[in-house]
N, C-alpha and C positions, 0 to 999 in steps of 0.2 A: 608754711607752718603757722599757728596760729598762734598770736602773742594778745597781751592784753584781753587776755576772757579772766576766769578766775583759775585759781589755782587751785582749788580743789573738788576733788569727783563727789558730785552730788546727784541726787536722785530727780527733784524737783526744782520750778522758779528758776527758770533760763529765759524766758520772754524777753524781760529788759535787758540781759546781758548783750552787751555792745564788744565785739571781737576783733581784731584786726588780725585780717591773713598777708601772711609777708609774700612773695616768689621770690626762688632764686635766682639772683640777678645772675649769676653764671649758666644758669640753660634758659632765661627765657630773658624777651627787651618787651620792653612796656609796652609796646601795639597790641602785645596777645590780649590784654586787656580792652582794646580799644572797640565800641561801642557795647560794653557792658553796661554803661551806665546811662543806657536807656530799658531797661529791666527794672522792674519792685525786686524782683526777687530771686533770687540763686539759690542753687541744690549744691552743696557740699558733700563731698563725699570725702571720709575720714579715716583714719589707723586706731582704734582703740586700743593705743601704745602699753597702757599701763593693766592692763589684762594681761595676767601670769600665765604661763602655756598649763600652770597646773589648777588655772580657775575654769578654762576654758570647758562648756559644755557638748556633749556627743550625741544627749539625749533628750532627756525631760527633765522639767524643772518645775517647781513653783512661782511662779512672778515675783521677784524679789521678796521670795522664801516666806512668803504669805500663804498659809495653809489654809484660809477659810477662800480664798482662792485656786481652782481647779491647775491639776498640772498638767501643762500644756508643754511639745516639743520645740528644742529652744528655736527652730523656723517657724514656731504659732507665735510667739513674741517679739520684744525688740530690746532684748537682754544685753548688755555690754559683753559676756561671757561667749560670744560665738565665735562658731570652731574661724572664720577667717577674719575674726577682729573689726570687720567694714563699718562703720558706721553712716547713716544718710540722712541730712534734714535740709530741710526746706526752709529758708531765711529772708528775713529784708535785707535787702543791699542798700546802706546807708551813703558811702559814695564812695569811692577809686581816687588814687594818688598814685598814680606811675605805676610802682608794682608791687601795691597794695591795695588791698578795698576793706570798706570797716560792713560787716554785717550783725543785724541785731538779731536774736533767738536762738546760735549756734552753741548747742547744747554739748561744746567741746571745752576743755579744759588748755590751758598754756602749755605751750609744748607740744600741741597735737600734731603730728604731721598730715597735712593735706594731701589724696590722691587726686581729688579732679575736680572742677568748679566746672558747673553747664547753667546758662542762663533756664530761669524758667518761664515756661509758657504754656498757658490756660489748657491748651487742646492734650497736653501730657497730664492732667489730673484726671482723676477716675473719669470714668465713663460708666452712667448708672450708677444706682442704688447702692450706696455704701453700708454695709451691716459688720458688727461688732459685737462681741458678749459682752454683757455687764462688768466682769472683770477687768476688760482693757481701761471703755468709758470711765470707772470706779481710778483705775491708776493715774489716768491721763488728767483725772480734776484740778492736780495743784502744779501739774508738770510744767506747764509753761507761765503762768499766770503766778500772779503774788495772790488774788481774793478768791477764795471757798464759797461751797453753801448757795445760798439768793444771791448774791454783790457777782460771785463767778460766774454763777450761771445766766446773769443776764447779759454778762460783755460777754461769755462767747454767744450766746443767740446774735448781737448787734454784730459779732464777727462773721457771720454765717451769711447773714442781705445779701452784699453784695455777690456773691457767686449765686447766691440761690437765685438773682434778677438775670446774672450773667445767661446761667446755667437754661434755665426757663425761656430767652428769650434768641436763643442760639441762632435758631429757626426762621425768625420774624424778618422780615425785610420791611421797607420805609414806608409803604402803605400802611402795612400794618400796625406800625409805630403810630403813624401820624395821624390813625381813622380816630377821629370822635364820634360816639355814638350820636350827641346833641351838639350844637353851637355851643352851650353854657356845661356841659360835658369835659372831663379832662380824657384826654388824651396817654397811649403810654407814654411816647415821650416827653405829656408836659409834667407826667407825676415823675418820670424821671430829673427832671430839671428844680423840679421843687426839692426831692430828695436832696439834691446835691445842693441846691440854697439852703436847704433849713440845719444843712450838716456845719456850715460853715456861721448861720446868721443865728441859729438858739442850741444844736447839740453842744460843739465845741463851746463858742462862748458860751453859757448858761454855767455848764460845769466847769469852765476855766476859772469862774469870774466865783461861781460857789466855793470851789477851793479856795481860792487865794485873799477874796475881799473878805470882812466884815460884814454879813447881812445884806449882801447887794439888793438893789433895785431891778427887777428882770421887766425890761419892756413887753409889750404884747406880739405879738406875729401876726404880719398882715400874710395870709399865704396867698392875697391874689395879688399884690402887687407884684410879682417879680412877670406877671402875665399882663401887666398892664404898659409896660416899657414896647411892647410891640416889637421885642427880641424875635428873633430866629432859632430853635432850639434845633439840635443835631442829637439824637438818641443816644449813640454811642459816647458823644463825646460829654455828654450830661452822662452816662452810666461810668466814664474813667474817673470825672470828677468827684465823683461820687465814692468811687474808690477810693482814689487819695487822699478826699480829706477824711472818710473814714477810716483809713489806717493812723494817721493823726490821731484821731477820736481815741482811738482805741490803743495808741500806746501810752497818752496822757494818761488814761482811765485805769490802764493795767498797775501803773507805777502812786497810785495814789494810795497812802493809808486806810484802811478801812474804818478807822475813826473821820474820815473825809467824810464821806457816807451818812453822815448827821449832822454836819453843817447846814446852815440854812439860808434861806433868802425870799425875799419877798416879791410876788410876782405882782405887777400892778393892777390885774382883774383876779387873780385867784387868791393871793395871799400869801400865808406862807406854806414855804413849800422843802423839804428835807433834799440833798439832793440825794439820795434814793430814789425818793418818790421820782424826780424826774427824768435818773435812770430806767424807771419803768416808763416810764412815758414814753421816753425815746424806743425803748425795745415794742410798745404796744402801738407805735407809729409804724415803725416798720412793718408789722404783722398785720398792720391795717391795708398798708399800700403792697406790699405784697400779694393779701389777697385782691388790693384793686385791680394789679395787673392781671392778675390769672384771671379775674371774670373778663375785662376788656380784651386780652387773646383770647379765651374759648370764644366769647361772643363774635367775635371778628372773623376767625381764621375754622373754627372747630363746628360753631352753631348751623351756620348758613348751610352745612354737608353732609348734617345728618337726615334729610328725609323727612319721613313721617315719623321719627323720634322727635321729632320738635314738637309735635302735641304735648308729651309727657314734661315739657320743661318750658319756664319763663325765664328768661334772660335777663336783669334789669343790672348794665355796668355804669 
């Protein structure tokens, strides 16, 4: 059952909610639990208890009774109103206590009863091209998130990296990772390594330190130093890092007022800087090294196989 979420049915802004699911100590002992909390992340599957058997839908509907949106059958939505009440969301798993675990984003209300908790794992998310009508996208803008507009739409793109690198680099094995094109060339997995240092060394702190201080002082980023320690970098284990402290990133960022968003701070080569402004930055960094890797895999693994289609194209990664 689920205790400690909120107590009342809302439509939007569940992200930060922090839940804690109880079990019955009478049909289960605390081992069923055991190696759950080496998971990010659990699927819930739930009772939509407080749907009356005479709200429940058979047919079609409007999206939460929105007419300038198309009505759709209530299996084209994710309406509470369905005919077997189930509901299912995908959560962070915060941490386990015997027989209980606290998870953040369960978009369940106190008193929910719980049907079945399954750890989640990558290889069970879509496979291929995800498409949606503009109606869903339009509903889903405030659904999990507190910020709208520009401020929302740039934490979810920073939310999206990490799977779009996962996703992208499925395929690749450690040659692949580790080809430079040049000596003074980065590699995938050095841009991966820098990812996850610069999540940790200017995203996180930049905007921790914007929130919280007085007009900080932001130092400069040297981004070859962390290459000049003569480290060993591991691809995968640079792309989990990178995970984690981006889920970080992005729960701080979720729960911050939108008047945060105009606090400022002074960088000490550029000046001053809103931290907005360096929300985009972090999102047009990503989009940078993202397209770094896609030119460094086709050039690697894609270029070299096409033939005499290589006339028509220059490679430079």
């Amino acid at each position: 059952m689920v205790s400690k979420s909120v107590a009342d049915v809302r439509d939007d802004l569940w992200d930060g909610v922090v839940a804690r699911i109880e079990l019955d100590p009478a049909r289960f002992s605390p081992d069923c639990l055991a190696g759950l909390e080496t998971f990010s992340h659990v699927e819930i599957l739930f009772l939509l208890h407080r749907v009356g058997s005479g709200e429940i839908v058979f047919g079609s509907r409007h999206p939460r009774e929105r007419e300038n949106w198309p009505k759709v059958g209530i299996f084209a939505q994710r309406a509470k109103a369905r005919p077997n009440r189930i509901g299912a969301t995908v959560c962070r798993l915060v941490g386990v206590d015997g027989l209980a675990l606290m998870v953040e984003g369960l978009d369940a209300v106190d008193g929910t009863p719980v049907l079945d908790i399954k750890p989640y794992m990558r290889e069970f998310g879509p496979r291929g091209i995800v498409r949606q009508p503009d109606w869903a996208s339009e509903l889903m803008l405030g659904y999990w998130g507190t910020h709208s507009g520009g401020i929302g739409s740039k934490i979810r793109l920073l939310e999206q990296t990490p799977a779009i690198l996962r996703n992208l680099l499925r395929g690749a094995d450690r040659e692949d990772l580790d080809w430079q094109p040049s000596p003074e060339r980065w590699s995938i997995t050095m841009v991966l390594a820098h990812l996850a240092d610069v999540e940790v060394e200017t995203v996180f702190n930049r905007i921790r330190r914007v929130a919280a201080e007085d007009h900080p002082v932001l130092p400069a980023y040297d981004q070859e130093a962390l290459f000049h320690s003569q480290k060993t970098f591991d691809a995968l284990s640079e792309l989990e890092a990178f995970e984690r402290r981006r889920i970080e990133t992005l729960g701080y960022l979720k729960v911050l007022p939108e008047s945060a968003f105009q606090r400022t701070a002074r960088h000490e080569q550029l000046g001053v800087l809103r931290l907005e402004e360096i929300l985009n930055e972090c999102v047009f960094h990503d989009l940078g090294h993202i397209r770094h890797i896609i030119e460094l895999y086709r050039a690697r693994t894609v270029y070299p196989n096409m033939g005499g289609f290589r006339g028509y194209y220059q490679v430079k990664p």
